[in-house]
C-alpha positions as CSV (number, residue, x, y, z in Angstrom):
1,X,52.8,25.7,73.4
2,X,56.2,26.0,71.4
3,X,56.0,28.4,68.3
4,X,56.4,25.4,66.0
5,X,53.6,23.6,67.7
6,X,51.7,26.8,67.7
7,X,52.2,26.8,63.8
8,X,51.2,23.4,63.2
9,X,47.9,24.3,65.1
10,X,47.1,27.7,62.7
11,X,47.7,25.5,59.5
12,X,45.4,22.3,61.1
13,X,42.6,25.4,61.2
14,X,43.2,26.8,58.3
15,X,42.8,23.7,56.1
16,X,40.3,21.0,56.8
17,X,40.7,17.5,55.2
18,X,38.0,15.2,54.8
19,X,39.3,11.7,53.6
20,X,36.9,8.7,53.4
21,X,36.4,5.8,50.7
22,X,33.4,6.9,49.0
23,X,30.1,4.5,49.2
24,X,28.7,5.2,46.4
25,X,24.4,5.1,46.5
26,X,22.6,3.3,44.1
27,X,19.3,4.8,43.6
28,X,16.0,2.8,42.4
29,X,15.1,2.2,38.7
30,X,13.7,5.7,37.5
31,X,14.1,7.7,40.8
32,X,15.4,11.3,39.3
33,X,18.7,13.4,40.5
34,X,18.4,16.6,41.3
35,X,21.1,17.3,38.3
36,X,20.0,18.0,34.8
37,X,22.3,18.4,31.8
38,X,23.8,15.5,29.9
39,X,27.2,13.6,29.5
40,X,29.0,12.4,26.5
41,X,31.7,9.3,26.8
42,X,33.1,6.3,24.9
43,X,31.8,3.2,26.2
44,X,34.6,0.1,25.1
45,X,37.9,-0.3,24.1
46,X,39.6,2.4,22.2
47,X,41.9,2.0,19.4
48,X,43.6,4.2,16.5
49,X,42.1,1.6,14.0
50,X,40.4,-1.1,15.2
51,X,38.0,1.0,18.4
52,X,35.6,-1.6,19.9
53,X,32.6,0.8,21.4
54,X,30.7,3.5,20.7
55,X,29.5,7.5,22.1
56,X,27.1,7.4,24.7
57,X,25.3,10.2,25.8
58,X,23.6,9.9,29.3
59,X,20.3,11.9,30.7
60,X,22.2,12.1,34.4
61,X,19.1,13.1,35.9
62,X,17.0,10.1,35.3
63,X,20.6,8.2,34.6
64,X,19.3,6.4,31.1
65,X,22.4,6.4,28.3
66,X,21.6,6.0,24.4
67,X,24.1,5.7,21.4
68,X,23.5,8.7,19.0
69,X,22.8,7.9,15.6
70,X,25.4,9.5,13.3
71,X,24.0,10.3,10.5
72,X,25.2,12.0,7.1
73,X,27.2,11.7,4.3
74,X,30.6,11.3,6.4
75,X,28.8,8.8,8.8
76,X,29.3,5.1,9.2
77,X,31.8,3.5,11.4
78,X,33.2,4.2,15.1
79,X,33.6,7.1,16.6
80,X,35.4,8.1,19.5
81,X,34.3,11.4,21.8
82,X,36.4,14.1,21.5
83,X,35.1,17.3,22.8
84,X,31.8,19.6,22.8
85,X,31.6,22.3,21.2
86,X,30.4,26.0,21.8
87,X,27.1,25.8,23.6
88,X,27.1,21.7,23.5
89,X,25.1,21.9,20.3
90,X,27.7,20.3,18.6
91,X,30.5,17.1,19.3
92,X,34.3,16.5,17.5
93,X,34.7,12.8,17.0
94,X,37.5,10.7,16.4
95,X,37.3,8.3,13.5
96,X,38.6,4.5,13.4
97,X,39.9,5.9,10.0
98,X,41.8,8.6,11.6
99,X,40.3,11.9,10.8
100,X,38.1,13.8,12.8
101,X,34.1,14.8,12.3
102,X,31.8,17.3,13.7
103,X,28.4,16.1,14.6
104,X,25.0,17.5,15.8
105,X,24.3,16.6,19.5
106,X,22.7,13.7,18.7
107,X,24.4,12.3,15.8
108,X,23.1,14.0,12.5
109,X,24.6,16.2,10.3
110,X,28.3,14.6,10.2
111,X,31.1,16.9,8.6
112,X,34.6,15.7,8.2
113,X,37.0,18.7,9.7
114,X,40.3,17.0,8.2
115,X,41.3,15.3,5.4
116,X,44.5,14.1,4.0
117,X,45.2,16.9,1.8
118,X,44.8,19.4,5.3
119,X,46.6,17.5,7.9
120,X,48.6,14.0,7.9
121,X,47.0,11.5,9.0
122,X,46.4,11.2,12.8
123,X,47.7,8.0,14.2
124,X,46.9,8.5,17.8
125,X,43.9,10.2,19.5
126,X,43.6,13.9,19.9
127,X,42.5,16.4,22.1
128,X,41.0,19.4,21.4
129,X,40.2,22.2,23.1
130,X,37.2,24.4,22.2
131,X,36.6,28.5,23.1
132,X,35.0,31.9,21.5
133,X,38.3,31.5,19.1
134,X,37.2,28.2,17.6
135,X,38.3,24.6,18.4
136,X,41.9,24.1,18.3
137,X,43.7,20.5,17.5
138,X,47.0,21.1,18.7
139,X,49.8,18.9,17.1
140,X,52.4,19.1,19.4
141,X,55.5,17.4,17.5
142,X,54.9,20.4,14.8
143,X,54.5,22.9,17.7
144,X,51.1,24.2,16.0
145,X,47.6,24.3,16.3
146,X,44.9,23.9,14.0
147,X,42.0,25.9,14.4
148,X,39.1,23.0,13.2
149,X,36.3,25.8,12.4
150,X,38.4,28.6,10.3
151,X,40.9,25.9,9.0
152,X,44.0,28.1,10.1
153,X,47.3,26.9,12.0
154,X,49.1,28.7,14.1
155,X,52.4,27.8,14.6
156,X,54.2,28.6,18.4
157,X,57.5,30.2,18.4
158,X,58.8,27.8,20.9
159,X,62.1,26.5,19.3
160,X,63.9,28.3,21.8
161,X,61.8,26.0,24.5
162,X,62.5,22.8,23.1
163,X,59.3,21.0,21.7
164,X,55.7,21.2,23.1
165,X,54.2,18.7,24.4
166,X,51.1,17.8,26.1
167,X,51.7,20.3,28.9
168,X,49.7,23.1,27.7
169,X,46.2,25.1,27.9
170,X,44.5,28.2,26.0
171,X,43.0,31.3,27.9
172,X,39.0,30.8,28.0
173,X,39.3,33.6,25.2
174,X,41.6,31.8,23.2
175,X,44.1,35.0,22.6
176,X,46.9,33.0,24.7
177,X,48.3,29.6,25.3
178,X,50.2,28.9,28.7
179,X,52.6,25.7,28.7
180,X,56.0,24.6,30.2
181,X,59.2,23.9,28.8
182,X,62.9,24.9,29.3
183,X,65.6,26.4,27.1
184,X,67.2,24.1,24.1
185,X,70.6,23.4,24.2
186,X,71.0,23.7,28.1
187,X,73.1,20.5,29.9
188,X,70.7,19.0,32.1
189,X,72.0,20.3,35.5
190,X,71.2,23.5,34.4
191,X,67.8,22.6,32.7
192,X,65.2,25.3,34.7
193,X,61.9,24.5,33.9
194,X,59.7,27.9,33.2
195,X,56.1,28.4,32.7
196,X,55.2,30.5,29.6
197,X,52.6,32.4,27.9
198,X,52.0,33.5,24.2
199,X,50.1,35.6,23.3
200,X,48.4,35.6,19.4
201,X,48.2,38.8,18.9
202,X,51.1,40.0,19.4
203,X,53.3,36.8,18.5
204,X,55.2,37.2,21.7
205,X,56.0,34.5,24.7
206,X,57.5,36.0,27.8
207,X,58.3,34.1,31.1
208,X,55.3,33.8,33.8
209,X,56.9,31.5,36.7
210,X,60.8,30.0,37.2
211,X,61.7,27.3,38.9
212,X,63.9,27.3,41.3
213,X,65.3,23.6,41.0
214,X,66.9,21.7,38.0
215,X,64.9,18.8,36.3
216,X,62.6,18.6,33.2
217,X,59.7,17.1,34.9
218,X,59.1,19.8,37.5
219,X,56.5,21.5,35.8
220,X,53.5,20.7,34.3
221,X,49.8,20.6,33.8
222,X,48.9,24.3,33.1
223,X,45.6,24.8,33.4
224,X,43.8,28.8,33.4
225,X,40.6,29.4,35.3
226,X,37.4,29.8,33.5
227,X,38.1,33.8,34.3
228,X,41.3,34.2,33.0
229,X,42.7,35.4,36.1
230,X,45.0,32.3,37.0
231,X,47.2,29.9,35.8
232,X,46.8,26.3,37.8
233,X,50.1,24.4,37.6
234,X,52.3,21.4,39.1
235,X,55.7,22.5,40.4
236,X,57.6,19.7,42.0
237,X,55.2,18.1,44.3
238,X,53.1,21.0,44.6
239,X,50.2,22.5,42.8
240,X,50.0,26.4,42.5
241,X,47.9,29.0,41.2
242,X,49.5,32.1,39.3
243,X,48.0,35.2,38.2
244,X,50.1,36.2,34.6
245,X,49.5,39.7,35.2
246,X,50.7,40.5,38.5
247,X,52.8,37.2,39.3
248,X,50.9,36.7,42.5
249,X,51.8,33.0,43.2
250,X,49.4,30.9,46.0
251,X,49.5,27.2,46.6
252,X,46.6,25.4,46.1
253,X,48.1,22.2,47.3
254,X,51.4,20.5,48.7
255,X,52.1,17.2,48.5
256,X,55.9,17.6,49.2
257,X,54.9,17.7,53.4
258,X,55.2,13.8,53.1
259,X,59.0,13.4,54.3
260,X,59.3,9.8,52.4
261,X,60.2,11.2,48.4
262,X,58.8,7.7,46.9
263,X,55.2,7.9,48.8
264,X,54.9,11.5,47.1
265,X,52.0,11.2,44.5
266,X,52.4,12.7,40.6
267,X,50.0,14.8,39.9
268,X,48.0,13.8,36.4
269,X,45.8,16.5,35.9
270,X,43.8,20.0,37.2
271,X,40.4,20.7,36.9
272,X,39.2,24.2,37.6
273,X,35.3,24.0,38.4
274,X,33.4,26.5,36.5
275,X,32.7,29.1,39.1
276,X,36.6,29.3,39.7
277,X,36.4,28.4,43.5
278,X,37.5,24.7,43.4
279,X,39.8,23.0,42.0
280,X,40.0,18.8,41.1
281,X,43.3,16.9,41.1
282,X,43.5,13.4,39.5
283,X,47.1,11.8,41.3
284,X,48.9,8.9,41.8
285,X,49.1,7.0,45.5
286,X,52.3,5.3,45.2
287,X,51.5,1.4,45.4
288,X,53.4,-1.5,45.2
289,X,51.9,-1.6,41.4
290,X,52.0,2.6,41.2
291,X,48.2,2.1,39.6
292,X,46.4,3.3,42.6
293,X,44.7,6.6,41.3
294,X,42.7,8.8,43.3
295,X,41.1,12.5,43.1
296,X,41.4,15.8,45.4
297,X,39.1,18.5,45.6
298,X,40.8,21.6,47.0
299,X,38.2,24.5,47.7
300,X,40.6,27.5,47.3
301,X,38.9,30.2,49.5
302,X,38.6,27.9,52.9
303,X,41.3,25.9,52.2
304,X,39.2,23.0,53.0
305,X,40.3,19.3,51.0
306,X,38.2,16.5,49.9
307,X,39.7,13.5,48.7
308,X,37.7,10.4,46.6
309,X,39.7,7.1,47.2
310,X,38.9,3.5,47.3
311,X,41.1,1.0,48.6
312,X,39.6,-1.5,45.6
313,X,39.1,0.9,42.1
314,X,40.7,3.9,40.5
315,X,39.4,7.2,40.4
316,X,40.1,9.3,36.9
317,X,39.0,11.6,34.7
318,X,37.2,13.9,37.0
319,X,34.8,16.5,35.0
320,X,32.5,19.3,36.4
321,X,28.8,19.6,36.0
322,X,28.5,23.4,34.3
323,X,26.9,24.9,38.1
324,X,29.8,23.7,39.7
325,X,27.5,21.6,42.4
326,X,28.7,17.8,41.4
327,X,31.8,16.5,39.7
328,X,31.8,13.2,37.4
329,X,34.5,10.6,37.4
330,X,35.1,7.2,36.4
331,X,35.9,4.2,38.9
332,X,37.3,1.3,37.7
333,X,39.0,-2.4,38.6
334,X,38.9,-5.5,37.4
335,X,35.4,-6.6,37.5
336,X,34.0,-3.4,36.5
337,X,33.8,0.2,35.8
338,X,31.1,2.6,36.8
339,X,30.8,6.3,36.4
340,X,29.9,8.4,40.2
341,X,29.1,11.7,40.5
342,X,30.0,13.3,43.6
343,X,27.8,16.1,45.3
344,X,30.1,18.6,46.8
345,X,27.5,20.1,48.6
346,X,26.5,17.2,50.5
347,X,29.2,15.4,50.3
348,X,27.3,12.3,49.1
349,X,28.4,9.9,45.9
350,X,25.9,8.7,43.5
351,X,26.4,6.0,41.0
352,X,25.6,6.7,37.7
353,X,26.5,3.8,35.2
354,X,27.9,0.4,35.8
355,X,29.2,-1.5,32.9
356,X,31.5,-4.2,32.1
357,X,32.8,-1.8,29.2
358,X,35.5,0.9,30.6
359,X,33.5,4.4,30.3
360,X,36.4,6.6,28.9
361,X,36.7,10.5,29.6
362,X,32.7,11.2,30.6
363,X,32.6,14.9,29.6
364,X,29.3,17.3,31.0
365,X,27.4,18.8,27.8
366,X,28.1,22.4,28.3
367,X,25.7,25.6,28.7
368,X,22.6,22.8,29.9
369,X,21.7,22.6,33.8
Protein backbone atom coordinates (compact mmCIF):
# COMPACT_ATOMS: atom_id res chain seq x y z
CA UNK A 1 0.00 0.00 0.00
CA UNK A 2 1.42 3.51 -1.17
CA UNK A 3 1.62 6.26 1.68
CA UNK A 4 -1.08 8.19 -0.17
CA UNK A 5 -3.33 5.20 -0.34
CA UNK A 6 -2.43 4.45 3.19
CA UNK A 7 -3.73 7.99 4.02
CA UNK A 8 -6.80 7.77 2.17
CA UNK A 9 -7.55 4.55 4.31
CA UNK A 10 -6.91 6.37 7.98
CA UNK A 11 -9.28 9.25 6.90
CA UNK A 12 -12.12 6.58 5.34
CA UNK A 13 -11.87 5.17 9.31
CA UNK A 14 -11.82 8.14 10.83
CA UNK A 15 -14.99 9.58 9.37
CA UNK A 16 -17.99 7.49 8.64
CA UNK A 17 -20.73 8.90 6.16
CA UNK A 18 -24.06 7.70 6.13
CA UNK A 19 -26.09 9.09 3.06
CA UNK A 20 -29.65 7.87 2.25
CA UNK A 21 -32.96 9.66 1.19
CA UNK A 22 -34.86 9.70 4.21
CA UNK A 23 -38.42 7.69 4.30
CA UNK A 24 -40.04 9.41 6.43
CA UNK A 25 -42.76 7.12 8.87
CA UNK A 26 -46.12 8.10 9.27
CA UNK A 27 -47.39 6.94 12.44
CA UNK A 28 -51.27 6.19 13.23
CA UNK A 29 -53.79 8.84 14.39
CA UNK A 30 -52.96 9.37 18.23
CA UNK A 31 -49.99 6.84 18.54
CA UNK A 32 -47.47 9.09 20.94
CA UNK A 33 -43.51 9.84 20.19
CA UNK A 34 -41.29 9.20 22.60
CA UNK A 35 -40.38 13.23 22.44
CA UNK A 36 -42.11 15.70 24.56
CA UNK A 37 -41.72 19.53 24.38
CA UNK A 38 -43.52 21.70 21.92
CA UNK A 39 -42.71 23.63 18.56
CA UNK A 40 -43.64 27.03 17.47
CA UNK A 41 -43.89 27.96 13.45
CA UNK A 42 -45.77 30.10 10.96
CA UNK A 43 -48.05 28.17 8.96
CA UNK A 44 -48.79 30.28 5.34
CA UNK A 45 -47.33 32.87 3.39
CA UNK A 46 -45.37 35.51 5.02
CA UNK A 47 -45.37 39.01 4.16
CA UNK A 48 -44.14 42.50 5.66
CA UNK A 49 -47.76 43.72 5.26
CA UNK A 50 -50.07 41.63 3.91
CA UNK A 51 -48.90 37.81 5.97
CA UNK A 52 -51.43 35.16 4.94
CA UNK A 53 -51.16 32.44 8.07
CA UNK A 54 -50.86 32.25 11.46
CA UNK A 55 -48.43 30.77 14.76
CA UNK A 56 -48.91 27.29 15.33
CA UNK A 57 -47.69 25.66 18.22
CA UNK A 58 -47.48 21.77 17.94
CA UNK A 59 -47.63 18.98 21.02
CA UNK A 60 -44.78 16.81 18.99
CA UNK A 61 -45.44 14.00 21.16
CA UNK A 62 -48.99 13.23 20.22
CA UNK A 63 -48.24 15.55 16.95
CA UNK A 64 -51.71 17.76 17.32
CA UNK A 65 -50.99 21.74 16.30
CA UNK A 66 -53.37 24.65 17.57
CA UNK A 67 -53.30 28.48 16.82
CA UNK A 68 -52.77 30.42 20.07
CA UNK A 69 -55.20 32.90 20.91
CA UNK A 70 -53.44 36.29 21.21
CA UNK A 71 -55.07 38.02 23.47
CA UNK A 72 -54.65 41.72 25.06
CA UNK A 73 -54.76 45.12 24.49
CA UNK A 74 -52.04 45.04 21.55
CA UNK A 75 -53.78 41.87 20.05
CA UNK A 76 -55.60 41.57 16.84
CA UNK A 77 -54.13 40.83 13.52
CA UNK A 78 -51.23 38.36 12.13
CA UNK A 79 -48.49 37.53 13.70
CA UNK A 80 -45.44 36.04 12.58
CA UNK A 81 -43.05 33.74 15.00
CA UNK A 82 -40.03 35.25 15.87
CA UNK A 83 -38.23 33.63 18.76
CA UNK A 84 -38.84 32.11 22.35
CA UNK A 85 -37.88 33.63 25.03
CA UNK A 86 -35.98 32.72 28.41
CA UNK A 87 -37.38 29.48 29.58
CA UNK A 88 -40.10 29.24 26.53
CA UNK A 89 -42.58 30.99 28.73
CA UNK A 90 -42.76 33.63 26.53
CA UNK A 91 -42.72 34.30 22.30
CA UNK A 92 -41.54 37.72 20.14
CA UNK A 93 -43.90 38.16 17.20
CA UNK A 94 -43.77 39.94 14.21
CA UNK A 95 -46.75 42.18 13.31
CA UNK A 96 -48.39 42.63 9.75
CA UNK A 97 -48.08 46.33 11.01
CA UNK A 98 -44.43 46.11 11.45
CA UNK A 99 -43.63 46.28 15.03
CA UNK A 100 -42.92 43.56 17.24
CA UNK A 101 -44.98 41.98 20.41
CA UNK A 102 -44.22 39.73 23.28
CA UNK A 103 -46.78 37.15 24.08
CA UNK A 104 -47.46 34.49 26.84
CA UNK A 105 -46.89 30.91 25.47
CA UNK A 106 -50.12 30.58 24.41
CA UNK A 107 -51.17 33.87 23.24
CA UNK A 108 -52.35 36.13 26.30
CA UNK A 109 -50.88 38.88 27.69
CA UNK A 110 -49.67 40.84 24.33
CA UNK A 111 -47.06 43.73 24.87
CA UNK A 112 -45.87 45.79 22.07
CA UNK A 113 -41.76 45.98 22.42
CA UNK A 114 -41.42 48.81 19.62
CA UNK A 115 -43.09 51.62 18.60
CA UNK A 116 -42.47 54.40 16.25
CA UNK A 117 -41.13 56.87 18.62
CA UNK A 118 -38.32 53.77 19.70
CA UNK A 119 -37.25 52.34 16.49
CA UNK A 120 -38.29 53.11 12.68
CA UNK A 121 -40.45 51.15 11.37
CA UNK A 122 -39.41 47.66 10.41
CA UNK A 123 -40.10 46.90 6.78
CA UNK A 124 -38.66 43.47 6.59
CA UNK A 125 -38.76 40.56 9.17
CA UNK A 126 -36.42 40.30 12.03
CA UNK A 127 -34.52 38.01 13.94
CA UNK A 128 -33.79 38.10 17.24
CA UNK A 129 -31.74 36.39 19.38
CA UNK A 130 -32.53 35.75 22.99
CA UNK A 131 -29.85 34.96 26.25
CA UNK A 132 -29.42 35.68 30.19
CA UNK A 133 -28.61 39.49 28.67
CA UNK A 134 -32.03 39.96 27.21
CA UNK A 135 -33.36 39.56 23.63
CA UNK A 136 -31.49 41.46 21.23
CA UNK A 137 -32.99 42.85 17.63
CA UNK A 138 -30.03 43.56 15.78
CA UNK A 139 -30.34 46.20 12.98
CA UNK A 140 -27.71 45.59 10.97
CA UNK A 141 -27.66 48.69 8.36
CA UNK A 142 -27.22 50.92 11.81
CA UNK A 143 -24.65 48.41 13.10
CA UNK A 144 -26.63 48.20 16.53
CA UNK A 145 -28.62 46.15 18.59
CA UNK A 146 -31.57 46.71 20.60
CA UNK A 147 -31.93 44.98 23.68
CA UNK A 148 -36.10 44.32 23.48
CA UNK A 149 -36.42 43.78 27.52
CA UNK A 150 -34.22 46.82 28.95
CA UNK A 151 -34.96 49.09 25.83
CA UNK A 152 -31.06 49.90 25.42
CA UNK A 153 -28.92 49.84 22.00
CA UNK A 154 -25.74 49.07 21.68
CA UNK A 155 -24.03 50.27 18.94
CA UNK A 156 -20.81 48.04 17.40
CA UNK A 157 -17.62 49.81 16.64
CA UNK A 158 -17.33 48.22 13.35
CA UNK A 159 -16.86 51.14 10.90
CA UNK A 160 -13.45 50.00 10.49
CA UNK A 161 -15.15 46.53 9.17
CA UNK A 162 -17.30 47.91 6.77
CA UNK A 163 -21.10 47.29 7.62
CA UNK A 164 -22.64 44.30 9.51
CA UNK A 165 -24.62 42.20 8.14
CA UNK A 166 -26.48 39.07 8.81
CA UNK A 167 -23.23 37.18 9.46
CA UNK A 168 -23.16 37.39 13.16
CA UNK A 169 -24.05 35.53 16.62
CA UNK A 170 -23.86 36.54 20.54
CA UNK A 171 -21.99 34.35 23.17
CA UNK A 172 -24.78 32.14 25.20
CA UNK A 173 -23.94 34.89 27.91
CA UNK A 174 -24.55 37.64 25.82
CA UNK A 175 -21.17 39.68 26.89
CA UNK A 176 -19.77 39.16 23.16
CA UNK A 177 -20.85 39.19 19.59
CA UNK A 178 -18.66 37.19 16.99
CA UNK A 179 -19.30 38.20 13.15
CA UNK A 180 -17.17 38.62 9.86
CA UNK A 181 -16.22 41.35 7.86
CA UNK A 182 -13.04 42.90 6.26
CA UNK A 183 -11.34 46.25 6.54
CA UNK A 184 -13.12 49.50 4.67
CA UNK A 185 -11.40 51.08 2.13
CA UNK A 186 -9.29 47.99 1.03
CA UNK A 187 -9.30 47.30 -3.18
CA UNK A 188 -10.81 44.09 -3.52
CA UNK A 189 -7.69 41.99 -4.34
CA UNK A 190 -6.53 42.67 -1.09
CA UNK A 191 -10.07 42.35 0.75
CA UNK A 192 -9.01 39.46 3.71
CA UNK A 193 -11.94 38.47 5.26
CA UNK A 194 -11.43 38.10 9.29
CA UNK A 195 -13.56 36.71 11.94
CA UNK A 196 -14.10 39.13 14.99
CA UNK A 197 -15.30 39.32 18.43
CA UNK A 198 -16.51 42.30 20.68
CA UNK A 199 -16.71 42.22 23.64
CA UNK A 200 -19.41 44.66 25.74
CA UNK A 201 -17.69 45.19 28.46
CA UNK A 202 -14.88 46.35 27.57
CA UNK A 203 -16.00 48.03 24.11
CA UNK A 204 -13.20 46.28 22.32
CA UNK A 205 -13.11 43.93 18.89
CA UNK A 206 -9.86 42.15 18.31
CA UNK A 207 -9.17 39.66 15.43
CA UNK A 208 -10.16 35.78 16.21
CA UNK A 209 -9.33 33.92 12.63
CA UNK A 210 -7.69 35.45 9.09
CA UNK A 211 -8.13 34.18 6.06
CA UNK A 212 -5.69 33.28 4.06
CA UNK A 213 -7.37 34.05 0.52
CA UNK A 214 -8.89 37.27 -0.96
CA UNK A 215 -12.77 37.56 -1.52
CA UNK A 216 -15.61 38.96 0.60
CA UNK A 217 -17.77 35.88 0.63
CA UNK A 218 -15.28 33.58 2.28
CA UNK A 219 -16.52 33.82 5.61
CA UNK A 220 -19.62 33.53 7.20
CA UNK A 221 -22.17 32.05 9.42
CA UNK A 222 -20.64 32.45 12.93
CA UNK A 223 -22.19 30.48 15.17
CA UNK A 224 -20.82 29.85 19.24
CA UNK A 225 -21.59 26.62 21.05
CA UNK A 226 -24.13 26.56 23.76
CA UNK A 227 -20.72 26.53 26.13
CA UNK A 228 -18.99 29.31 24.92
CA UNK A 229 -16.01 27.45 24.05
CA UNK A 230 -16.21 27.59 20.15
CA UNK A 231 -16.88 29.61 17.45
CA UNK A 232 -18.68 27.46 14.36
CA UNK A 233 -17.83 29.23 11.04
CA UNK A 234 -17.81 28.84 7.07
CA UNK A 235 -14.37 29.60 5.52
CA UNK A 236 -14.36 28.92 1.79
CA UNK A 237 -15.86 25.69 1.32
CA UNK A 238 -15.23 24.51 4.71
CA UNK A 239 -16.89 24.68 8.03
CA UNK A 240 -14.55 25.09 11.14
CA UNK A 241 -14.77 25.31 14.78
CA UNK A 242 -12.51 27.94 16.69
CA UNK A 243 -11.89 28.32 20.26
CA UNK A 244 -11.45 32.54 20.84
CA UNK A 245 -9.40 31.99 23.65
CA UNK A 246 -6.63 29.84 22.63
CA UNK A 247 -7.15 30.02 18.70
CA UNK A 248 -7.31 26.26 18.48
CA UNK A 249 -8.82 25.87 14.97
CA UNK A 250 -10.49 22.12 13.96
CA UNK A 251 -12.52 21.37 10.88
CA UNK A 252 -15.80 20.14 11.36
CA UNK A 253 -16.43 19.77 7.70
CA UNK A 254 -14.81 20.13 4.08
CA UNK A 255 -16.65 20.37 1.22
CA UNK A 256 -13.67 21.77 -0.88
CA UNK A 257 -12.50 17.67 -1.47
CA UNK A 258 -14.91 17.87 -4.49
CA UNK A 259 -12.24 18.73 -7.35
CA UNK A 260 -15.24 20.22 -9.66
CA UNK A 261 -15.48 24.23 -8.00
CA UNK A 262 -19.31 24.55 -9.39
CA UNK A 263 -20.54 21.10 -7.71
CA UNK A 264 -19.18 22.66 -4.35
CA UNK A 265 -22.32 23.38 -2.07
CA UNK A 266 -22.77 27.05 -0.06
CA UNK A 267 -23.19 26.50 3.16
CA UNK A 268 -26.56 28.47 4.58
CA UNK A 269 -26.41 27.94 8.02
CA UNK A 270 -24.85 26.01 11.47
CA UNK A 271 -26.69 24.60 14.11
CA UNK A 272 -24.88 23.60 17.28
CA UNK A 273 -27.12 20.92 19.17
CA UNK A 274 -27.44 21.70 22.64
CA UNK A 275 -25.13 19.30 24.35
CA UNK A 276 -22.31 20.78 22.01
CA UNK A 277 -21.39 17.42 20.38
CA UNK A 278 -23.11 17.82 16.88
CA UNK A 279 -23.38 20.08 14.67
CA UNK A 280 -26.37 20.62 11.70
CA UNK A 281 -25.52 22.24 8.30
CA UNK A 282 -28.39 23.46 6.03
CA UNK A 283 -26.31 23.68 2.17
CA UNK A 284 -26.94 23.90 -1.24
CA UNK A 285 -26.43 20.74 -3.88
CA UNK A 286 -25.63 22.50 -7.00
CA UNK A 287 -28.61 21.67 -9.44
CA UNK A 288 -29.39 22.59 -12.71
CA UNK A 289 -32.02 25.12 -10.84
CA UNK A 290 -29.30 25.61 -7.69
CA UNK A 291 -32.70 24.97 -5.35
CA UNK A 292 -31.76 21.60 -4.22
CA UNK A 293 -31.27 22.01 -0.41
CA UNK A 294 -30.23 19.49 1.86
CA UNK A 295 -28.89 19.02 5.72
CA UNK A 296 -25.58 17.47 7.30
CA UNK A 297 -25.18 16.33 10.64
CA UNK A 298 -21.54 16.16 11.59
CA UNK A 299 -20.93 14.45 15.15
CA UNK A 300 -17.66 16.20 16.15
CA UNK A 301 -16.01 13.63 18.50
CA UNK A 302 -16.27 10.46 16.01
CA UNK A 303 -16.15 12.30 13.07
CA UNK A 304 -19.04 10.30 11.87
CA UNK A 305 -21.61 12.34 8.97
CA UNK A 306 -25.19 12.01 8.39
CA UNK A 307 -26.75 13.62 5.59
CA UNK A 308 -30.88 14.20 5.05
CA UNK A 309 -31.53 14.44 1.25
CA UNK A 310 -34.31 13.75 -1.02
CA UNK A 311 -34.02 13.62 -4.61
CA UNK A 312 -37.89 15.24 -4.74
CA UNK A 313 -38.13 18.09 -1.63
CA UNK A 314 -35.81 20.48 0.14
CA UNK A 315 -34.56 20.13 3.50
CA UNK A 316 -34.27 23.68 5.60
CA UNK A 317 -34.45 25.13 8.66
CA UNK A 318 -33.01 22.39 10.77
CA UNK A 319 -33.74 23.01 14.73
CA UNK A 320 -32.77 20.86 17.80
CA UNK A 321 -35.03 19.32 20.31
CA UNK A 322 -33.49 20.88 23.81
CA UNK A 323 -31.90 16.96 24.83
CA UNK A 324 -30.16 16.92 21.71
CA UNK A 325 -31.87 13.33 20.75
CA UNK A 326 -33.99 14.48 17.46
CA UNK A 327 -33.53 17.48 15.13
CA UNK A 328 -36.76 19.18 13.29
CA UNK A 329 -36.76 20.45 9.80
CA UNK A 330 -38.97 21.39 7.17
CA UNK A 331 -39.41 19.42 3.67
CA UNK A 332 -40.85 21.00 1.01
CA UNK A 333 -41.85 20.78 -3.10
CA UNK A 334 -44.40 21.54 -5.02
CA UNK A 335 -47.27 19.66 -3.86
CA UNK A 336 -46.51 20.02 -0.27
CA UNK A 337 -44.64 20.77 2.73
CA UNK A 338 -44.27 18.62 5.84
CA UNK A 339 -42.26 19.05 8.95
CA UNK A 340 -39.83 15.52 9.94
CA UNK A 341 -38.10 15.07 12.83
CA UNK A 342 -35.12 12.96 12.64
CA UNK A 343 -33.93 10.61 15.53
CA UNK A 344 -30.26 10.63 15.65
CA UNK A 345 -30.14 7.92 17.77
CA UNK A 346 -31.86 5.52 15.65
CA UNK A 347 -31.38 7.06 12.75
CA UNK A 348 -35.17 6.86 11.84
CA UNK A 349 -37.37 9.93 10.35
CA UNK A 350 -40.74 10.65 11.62
CA UNK A 351 -43.30 12.89 9.98
CA UNK A 352 -44.68 15.39 11.93
CA UNK A 353 -47.10 17.75 9.89
CA UNK A 354 -48.18 17.72 6.32
CA UNK A 355 -49.87 20.68 4.98
CA UNK A 356 -50.49 22.42 1.82
CA UNK A 357 -49.36 25.68 3.73
CA UNK A 358 -45.33 26.13 3.79
CA UNK A 359 -44.41 25.60 7.67
CA UNK A 360 -41.78 28.43 8.10
CA UNK A 361 -38.79 28.25 10.64
CA UNK A 362 -40.37 25.37 13.27
CA UNK A 363 -38.45 26.42 16.33
CA UNK A 364 -38.36 23.69 19.71
CA UNK A 365 -39.97 25.51 22.92
CA UNK A 366 -37.02 25.77 25.06
CA UNK A 367 -36.20 24.42 28.81
CA UNK A 368 -39.43 21.55 28.14
CA UNK A 369 -38.52 17.78 27.43
Amino acid sequence: MTPFAALLSRIAAAIIIFASAVTAITLPVGAALPYGGELAYFAGVPGRHTPRGEIRLLDVNRRVSFAPNFSGENSGGTYEFICWVAHGDSMVAFHQRSWLVIASANGANVERLTSDDQLPTLWTLPTCWRGTAGIYLPLPAENRFYNLETNSLHTLPTDAYGSLTSDFDFSPDGTKVAFTGVFAGSPYSDVRPQLFMYDFATDQTRTVFVSDRGGRANMMNPAWSPDGEWIAFTHRFRVLRINPATRETRIVYDFSATQNVEARPNINSIHWSPDDTMIALEYIQPAPTYTDYDILIAHLESGEITRLSSLTSDYISPDWSPDSRSLVFVSRNAQKSEILLYDVISRSTVLLVSSSQLPISPSWRPGLR
